[in-house]
Biopython code that builds the backbone (N, CA, C, O; Angstrom):
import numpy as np
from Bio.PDB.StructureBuilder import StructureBuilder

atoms = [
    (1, "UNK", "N", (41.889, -26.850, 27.142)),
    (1, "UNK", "CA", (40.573, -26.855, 27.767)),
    (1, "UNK", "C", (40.240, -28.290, 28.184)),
    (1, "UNK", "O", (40.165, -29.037, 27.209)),
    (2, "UNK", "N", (40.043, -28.819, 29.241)),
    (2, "UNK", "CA", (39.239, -29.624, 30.255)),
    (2, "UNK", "C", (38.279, -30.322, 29.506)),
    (2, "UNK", "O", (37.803, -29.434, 28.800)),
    (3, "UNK", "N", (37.796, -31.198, 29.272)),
    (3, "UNK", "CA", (36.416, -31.869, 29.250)),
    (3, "UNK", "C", (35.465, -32.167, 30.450)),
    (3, "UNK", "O", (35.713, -33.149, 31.150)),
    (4, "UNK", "N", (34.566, -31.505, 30.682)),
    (4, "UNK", "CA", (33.919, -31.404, 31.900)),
    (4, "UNK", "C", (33.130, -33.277, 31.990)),
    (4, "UNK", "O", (32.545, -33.824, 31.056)),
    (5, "UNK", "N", (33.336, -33.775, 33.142)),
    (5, "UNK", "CA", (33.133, -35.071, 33.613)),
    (5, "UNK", "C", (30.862, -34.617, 33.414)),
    (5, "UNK", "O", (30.027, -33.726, 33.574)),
    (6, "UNK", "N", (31.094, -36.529, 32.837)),
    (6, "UNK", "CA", (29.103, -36.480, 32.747)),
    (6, "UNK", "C", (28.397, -35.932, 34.131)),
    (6, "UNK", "O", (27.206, -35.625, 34.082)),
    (7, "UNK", "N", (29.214, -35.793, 35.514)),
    (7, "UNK", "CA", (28.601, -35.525, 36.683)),
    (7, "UNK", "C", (28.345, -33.780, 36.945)),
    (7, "UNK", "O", (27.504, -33.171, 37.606)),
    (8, "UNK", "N", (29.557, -33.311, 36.045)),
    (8, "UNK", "CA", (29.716, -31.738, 35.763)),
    (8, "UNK", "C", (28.883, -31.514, 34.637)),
    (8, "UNK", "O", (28.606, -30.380, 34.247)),
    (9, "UNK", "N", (28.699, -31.983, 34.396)),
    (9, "UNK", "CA", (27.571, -31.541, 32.608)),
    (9, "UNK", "C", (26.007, -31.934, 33.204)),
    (9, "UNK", "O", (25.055, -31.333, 32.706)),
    (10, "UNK", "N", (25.784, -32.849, 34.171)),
    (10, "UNK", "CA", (24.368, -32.613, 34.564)),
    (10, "UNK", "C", (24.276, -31.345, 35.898)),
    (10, "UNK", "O", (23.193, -31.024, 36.386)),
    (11, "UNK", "N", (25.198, -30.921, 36.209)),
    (11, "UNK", "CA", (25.066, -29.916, 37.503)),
    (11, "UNK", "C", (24.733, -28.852, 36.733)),
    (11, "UNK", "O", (23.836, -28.155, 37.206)),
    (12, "UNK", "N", (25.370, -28.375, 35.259)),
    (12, "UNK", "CA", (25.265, -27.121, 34.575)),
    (12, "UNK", "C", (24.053, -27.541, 34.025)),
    (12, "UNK", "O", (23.168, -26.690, 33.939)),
    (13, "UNK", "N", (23.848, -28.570, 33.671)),
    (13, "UNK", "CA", (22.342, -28.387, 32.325)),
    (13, "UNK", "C", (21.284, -28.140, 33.858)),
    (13, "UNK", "O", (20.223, -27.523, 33.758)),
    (14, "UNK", "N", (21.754, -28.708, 35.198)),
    (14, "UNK", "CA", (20.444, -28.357, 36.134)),
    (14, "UNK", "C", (20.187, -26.680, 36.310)),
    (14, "UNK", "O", (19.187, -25.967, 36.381)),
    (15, "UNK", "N", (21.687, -26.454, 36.341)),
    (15, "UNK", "CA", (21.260, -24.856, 37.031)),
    (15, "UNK", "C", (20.720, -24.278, 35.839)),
    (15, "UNK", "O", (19.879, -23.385, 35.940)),
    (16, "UNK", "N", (21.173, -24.754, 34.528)),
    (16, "UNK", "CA", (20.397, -23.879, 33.270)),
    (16, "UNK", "C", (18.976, -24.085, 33.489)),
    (16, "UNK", "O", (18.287, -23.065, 33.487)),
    (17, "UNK", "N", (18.403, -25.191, 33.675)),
    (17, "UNK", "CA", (16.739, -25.469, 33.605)),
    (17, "UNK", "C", (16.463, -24.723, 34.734)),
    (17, "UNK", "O", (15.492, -23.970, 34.650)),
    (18, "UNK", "N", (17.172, -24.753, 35.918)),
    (18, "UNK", "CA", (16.595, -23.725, 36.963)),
    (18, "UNK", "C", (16.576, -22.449, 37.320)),
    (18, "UNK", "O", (16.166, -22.002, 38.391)),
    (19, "UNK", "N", (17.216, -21.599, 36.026)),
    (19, "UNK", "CA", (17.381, -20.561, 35.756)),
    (19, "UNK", "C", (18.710, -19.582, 36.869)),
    (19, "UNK", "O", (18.635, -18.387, 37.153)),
    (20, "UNK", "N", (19.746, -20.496, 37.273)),
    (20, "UNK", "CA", (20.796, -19.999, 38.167)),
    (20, "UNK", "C", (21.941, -20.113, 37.390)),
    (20, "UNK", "O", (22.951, -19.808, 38.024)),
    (21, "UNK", "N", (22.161, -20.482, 36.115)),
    (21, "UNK", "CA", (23.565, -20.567, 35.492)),
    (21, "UNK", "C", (24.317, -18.794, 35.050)),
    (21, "UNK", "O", (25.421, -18.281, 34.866)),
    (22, "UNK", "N", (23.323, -18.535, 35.055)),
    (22, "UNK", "CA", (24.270, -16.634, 35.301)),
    (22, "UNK", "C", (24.658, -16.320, 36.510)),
    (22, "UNK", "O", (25.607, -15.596, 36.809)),
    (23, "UNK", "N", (23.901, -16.882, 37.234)),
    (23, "UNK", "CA", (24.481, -16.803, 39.310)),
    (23, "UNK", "C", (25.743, -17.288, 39.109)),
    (23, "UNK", "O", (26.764, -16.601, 39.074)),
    (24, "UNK", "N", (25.668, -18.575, 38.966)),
    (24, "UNK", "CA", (26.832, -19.626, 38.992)),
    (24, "UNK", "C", (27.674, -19.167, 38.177)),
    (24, "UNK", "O", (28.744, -19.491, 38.693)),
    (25, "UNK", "N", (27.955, -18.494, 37.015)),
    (25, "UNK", "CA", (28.982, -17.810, 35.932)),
    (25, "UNK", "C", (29.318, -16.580, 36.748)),
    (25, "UNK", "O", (30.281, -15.884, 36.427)),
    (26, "UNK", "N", (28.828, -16.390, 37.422)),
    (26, "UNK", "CA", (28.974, -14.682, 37.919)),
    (26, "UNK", "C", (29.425, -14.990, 39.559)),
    (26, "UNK", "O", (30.365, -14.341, 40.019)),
    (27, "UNK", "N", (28.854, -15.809, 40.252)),
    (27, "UNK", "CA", (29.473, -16.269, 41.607)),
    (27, "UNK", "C", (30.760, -17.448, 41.291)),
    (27, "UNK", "O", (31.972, -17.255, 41.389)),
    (28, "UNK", "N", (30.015, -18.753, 40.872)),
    (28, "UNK", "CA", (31.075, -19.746, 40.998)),
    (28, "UNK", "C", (30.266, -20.629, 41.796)),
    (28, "UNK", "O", (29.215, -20.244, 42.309)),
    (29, "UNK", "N", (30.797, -22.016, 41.943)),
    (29, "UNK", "CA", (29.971, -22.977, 42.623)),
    (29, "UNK", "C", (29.660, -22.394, 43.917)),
    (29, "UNK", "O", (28.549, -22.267, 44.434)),
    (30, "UNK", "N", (31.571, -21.830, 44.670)),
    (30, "UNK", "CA", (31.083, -21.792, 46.258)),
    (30, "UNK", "C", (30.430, -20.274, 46.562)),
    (30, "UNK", "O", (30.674, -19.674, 47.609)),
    (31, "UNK", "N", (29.504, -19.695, 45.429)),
    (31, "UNK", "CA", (28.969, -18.333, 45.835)),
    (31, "UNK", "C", (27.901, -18.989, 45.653)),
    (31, "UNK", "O", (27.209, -18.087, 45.182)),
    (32, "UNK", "N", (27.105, -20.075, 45.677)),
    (32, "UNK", "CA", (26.050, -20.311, 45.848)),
    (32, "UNK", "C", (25.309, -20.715, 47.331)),
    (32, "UNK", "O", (26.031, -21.305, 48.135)),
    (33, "UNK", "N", (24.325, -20.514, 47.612)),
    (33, "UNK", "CA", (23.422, -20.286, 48.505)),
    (33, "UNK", "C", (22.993, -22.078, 48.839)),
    (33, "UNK", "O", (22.667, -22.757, 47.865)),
    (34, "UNK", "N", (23.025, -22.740, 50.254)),
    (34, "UNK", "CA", (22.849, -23.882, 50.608)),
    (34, "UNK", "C", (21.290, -24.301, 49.951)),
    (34, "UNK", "O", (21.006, -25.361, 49.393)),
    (35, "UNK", "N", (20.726, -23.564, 50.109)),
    (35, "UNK", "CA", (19.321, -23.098, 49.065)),
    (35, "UNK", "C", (19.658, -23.950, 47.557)),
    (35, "UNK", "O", (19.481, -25.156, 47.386)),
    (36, "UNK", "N", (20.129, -23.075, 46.650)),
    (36, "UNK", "CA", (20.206, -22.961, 45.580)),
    (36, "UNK", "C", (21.605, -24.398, 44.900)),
    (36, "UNK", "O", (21.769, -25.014, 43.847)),
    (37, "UNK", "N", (22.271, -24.338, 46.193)),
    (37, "UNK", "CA", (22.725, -25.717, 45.696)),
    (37, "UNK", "C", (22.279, -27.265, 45.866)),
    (37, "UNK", "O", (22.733, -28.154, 45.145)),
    (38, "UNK", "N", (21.419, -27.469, 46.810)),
    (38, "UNK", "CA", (20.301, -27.818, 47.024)),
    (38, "UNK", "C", (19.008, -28.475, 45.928)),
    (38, "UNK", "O", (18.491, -29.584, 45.796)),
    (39, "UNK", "N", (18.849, -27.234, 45.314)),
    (39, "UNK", "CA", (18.042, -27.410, 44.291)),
    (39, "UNK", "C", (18.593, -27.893, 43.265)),
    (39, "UNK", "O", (18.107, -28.772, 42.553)),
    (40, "UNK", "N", (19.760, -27.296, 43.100)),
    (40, "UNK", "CA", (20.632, -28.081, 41.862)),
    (40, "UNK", "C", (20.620, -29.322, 41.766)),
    (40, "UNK", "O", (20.211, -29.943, 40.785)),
    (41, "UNK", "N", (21.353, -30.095, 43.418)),
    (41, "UNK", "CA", (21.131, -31.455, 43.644)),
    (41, "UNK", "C", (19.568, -32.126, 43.433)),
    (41, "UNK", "O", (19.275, -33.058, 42.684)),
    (42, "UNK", "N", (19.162, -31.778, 43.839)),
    (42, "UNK", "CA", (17.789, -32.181, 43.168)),
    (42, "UNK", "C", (17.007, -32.897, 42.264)),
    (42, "UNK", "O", (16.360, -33.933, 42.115)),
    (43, "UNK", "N", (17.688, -30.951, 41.256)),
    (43, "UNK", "CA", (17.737, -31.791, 39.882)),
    (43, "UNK", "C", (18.434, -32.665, 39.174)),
    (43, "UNK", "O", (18.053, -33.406, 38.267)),
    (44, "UNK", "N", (19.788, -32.490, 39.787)),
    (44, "UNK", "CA", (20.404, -33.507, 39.020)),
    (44, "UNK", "C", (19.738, -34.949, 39.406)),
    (44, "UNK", "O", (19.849, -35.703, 38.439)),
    (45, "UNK", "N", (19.290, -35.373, 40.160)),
    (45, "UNK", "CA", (19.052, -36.421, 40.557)),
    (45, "UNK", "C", (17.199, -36.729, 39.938)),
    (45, "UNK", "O", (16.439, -37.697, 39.946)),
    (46, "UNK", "N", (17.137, -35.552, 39.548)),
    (46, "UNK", "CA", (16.123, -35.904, 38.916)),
    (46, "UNK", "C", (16.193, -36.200, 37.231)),
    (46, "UNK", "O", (15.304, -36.422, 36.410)),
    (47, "UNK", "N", (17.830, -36.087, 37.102)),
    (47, "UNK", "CA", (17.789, -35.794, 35.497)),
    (47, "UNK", "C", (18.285, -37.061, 35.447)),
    (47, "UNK", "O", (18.143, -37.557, 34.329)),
    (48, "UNK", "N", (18.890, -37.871, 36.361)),
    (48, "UNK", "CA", (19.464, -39.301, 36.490)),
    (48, "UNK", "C", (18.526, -40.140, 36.449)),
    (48, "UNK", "O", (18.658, -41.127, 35.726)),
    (49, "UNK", "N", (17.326, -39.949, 37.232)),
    (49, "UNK", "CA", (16.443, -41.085, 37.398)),
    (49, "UNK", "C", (15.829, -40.962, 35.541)),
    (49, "UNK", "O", (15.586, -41.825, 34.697)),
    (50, "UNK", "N", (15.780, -39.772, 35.535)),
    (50, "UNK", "CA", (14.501, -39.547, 33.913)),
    (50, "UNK", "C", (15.802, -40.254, 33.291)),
    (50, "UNK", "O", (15.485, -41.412, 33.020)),
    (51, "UNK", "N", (17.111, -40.013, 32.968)),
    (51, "UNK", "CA", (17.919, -40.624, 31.963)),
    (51, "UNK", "C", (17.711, -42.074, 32.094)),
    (51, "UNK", "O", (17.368, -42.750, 31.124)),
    (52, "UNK", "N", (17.917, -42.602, 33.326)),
    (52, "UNK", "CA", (17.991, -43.876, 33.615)),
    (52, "UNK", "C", (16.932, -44.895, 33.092)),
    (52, "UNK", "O", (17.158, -46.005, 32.609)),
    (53, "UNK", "N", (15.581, -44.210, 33.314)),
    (53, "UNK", "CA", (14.506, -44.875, 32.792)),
    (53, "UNK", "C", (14.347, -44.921, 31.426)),
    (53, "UNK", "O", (13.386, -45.514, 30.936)),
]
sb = StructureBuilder()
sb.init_structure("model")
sb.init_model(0)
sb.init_chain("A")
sb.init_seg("    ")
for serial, (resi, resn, name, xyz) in enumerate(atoms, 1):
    if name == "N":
        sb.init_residue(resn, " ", resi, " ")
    sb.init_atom(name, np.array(xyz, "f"), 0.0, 1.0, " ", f" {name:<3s}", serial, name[0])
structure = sb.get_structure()
């Protein structure tokens, strides 16, 4: 088993807070919606700035 990179561990903890990580388990990254990956980016970038500070 893989160790998922810190850039892969904030994409999953985003879609968990945004309630899409059963999408994403059940689609996969590229069954997601330009929408919904989108939002992911988002958050991650929102979970960077809050870590950062």
């Amino acid at each position: 088993m893989r160790m998922l990179s810190f850039e892969d561990r904030l994409k999953y903890e985003a879609a968990r807070e945004l309630g899409l990580l059963p999408r994403l388990m059940q689609v996969g990254w590229a069954g997601l919606t330009a929408a919904e990956s989108g939002r992911i980016g988002g958050k991650v970038g929102a979970i960077k700035r809050k870590k950062r500070d």
